[in-house]
C-alpha positions as CSV (number, residue, x, y, z in Angstrom):
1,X,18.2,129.2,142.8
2,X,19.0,131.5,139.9
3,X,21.9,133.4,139.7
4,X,21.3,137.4,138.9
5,X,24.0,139.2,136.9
6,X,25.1,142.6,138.4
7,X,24.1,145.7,136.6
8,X,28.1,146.6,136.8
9,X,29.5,144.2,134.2
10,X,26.1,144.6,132.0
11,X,28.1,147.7,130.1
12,X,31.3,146.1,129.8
13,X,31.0,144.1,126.6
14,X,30.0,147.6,124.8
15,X,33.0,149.4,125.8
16,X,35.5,146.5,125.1
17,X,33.5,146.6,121.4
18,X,34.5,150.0,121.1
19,X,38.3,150.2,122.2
20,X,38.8,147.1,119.8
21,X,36.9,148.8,116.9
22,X,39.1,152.4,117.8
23,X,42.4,150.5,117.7
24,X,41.5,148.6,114.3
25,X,40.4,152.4,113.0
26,X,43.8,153.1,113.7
27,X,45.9,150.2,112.9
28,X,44.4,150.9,109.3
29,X,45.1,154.3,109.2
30,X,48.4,154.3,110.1
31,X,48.7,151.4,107.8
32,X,47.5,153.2,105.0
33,X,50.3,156.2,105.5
34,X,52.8,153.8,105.3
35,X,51.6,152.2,101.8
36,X,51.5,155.8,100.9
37,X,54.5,156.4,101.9
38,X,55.7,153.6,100.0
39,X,54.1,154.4,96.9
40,X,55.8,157.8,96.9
41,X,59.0,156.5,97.4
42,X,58.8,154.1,94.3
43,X,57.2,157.2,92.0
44,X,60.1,158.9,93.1
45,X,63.0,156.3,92.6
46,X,60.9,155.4,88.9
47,X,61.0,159.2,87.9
48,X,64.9,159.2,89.0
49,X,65.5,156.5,86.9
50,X,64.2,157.4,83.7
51,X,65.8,161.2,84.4
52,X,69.2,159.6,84.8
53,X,68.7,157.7,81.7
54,X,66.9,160.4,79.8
55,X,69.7,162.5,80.7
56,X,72.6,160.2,79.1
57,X,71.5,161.3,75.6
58,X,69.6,164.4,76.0
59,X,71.3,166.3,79.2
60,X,70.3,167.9,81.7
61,X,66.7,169.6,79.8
62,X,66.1,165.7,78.8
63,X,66.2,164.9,82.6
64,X,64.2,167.7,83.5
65,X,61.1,167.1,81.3
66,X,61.1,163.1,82.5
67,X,61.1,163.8,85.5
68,X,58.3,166.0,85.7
69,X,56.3,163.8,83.3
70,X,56.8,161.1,85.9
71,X,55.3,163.4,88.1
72,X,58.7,164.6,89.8
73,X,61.2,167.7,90.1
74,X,64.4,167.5,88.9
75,X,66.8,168.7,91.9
76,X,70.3,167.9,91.0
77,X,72.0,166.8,87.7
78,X,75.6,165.5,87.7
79,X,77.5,164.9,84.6
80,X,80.9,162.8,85.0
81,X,82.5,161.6,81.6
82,X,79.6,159.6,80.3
83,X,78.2,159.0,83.5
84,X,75.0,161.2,84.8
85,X,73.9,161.2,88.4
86,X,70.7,162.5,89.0
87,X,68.5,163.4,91.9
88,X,64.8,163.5,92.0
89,X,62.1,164.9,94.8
90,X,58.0,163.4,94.1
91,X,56.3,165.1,96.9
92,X,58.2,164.1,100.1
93,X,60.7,161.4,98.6
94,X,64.6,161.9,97.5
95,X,65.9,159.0,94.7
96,X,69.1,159.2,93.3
97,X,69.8,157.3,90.1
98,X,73.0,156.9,87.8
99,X,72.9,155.8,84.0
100,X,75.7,155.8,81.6
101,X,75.8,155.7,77.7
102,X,78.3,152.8,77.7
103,X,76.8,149.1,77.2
């Protein structure tokens, strides 16, 4: 006696295939905004950083151009004693950053 497989459950297998393919399209791209986002951040906090100490010798112009040549905007530059403070936006990431003259 042989056992028949109902036509029901013949279609099954594809559409399991698919749902698991659709969520691994989506696992990766909602992975891959988050190492974007990421990588913006860091662009951001490295263009803050060299602002802030760019800005300890050369002022506020100083932190302006190093930012933008890291690719970021200069938004706020704070100058206390011989302490600067400086904020910088790359696309959608704030860093702030603080550099002084002293050793």
């Amino acid at each position: 006696m042989r056992v028949r497989k109902s036509d029901q459950s013949s279609g099954q297998a594809t559409v399991l295939l698919l749902a698991v393919v659709a969520l691994v399209v989506v696992l990766m791209a909602a992975t891959a905004h988050f190492a974007g986002r990421l990588v913006t951040r860091d662009q951001a906090q490295i263009a803050a950083d060299a602002a802030a100490l760019a800005g300890t010798g050369g002022g506020r112009s100083a932190a302006a151009q190093l930012a933008r040549a890291n690719g970021g905007v200069l938004v706020s530059f704070t100058l206390v004693g011989e302490a600067v403070q400086v904020v910088v936006r790359v696309a959608d990431a704030t860093a702030t950053a603080r550099a002084t003259r002293a050793p």
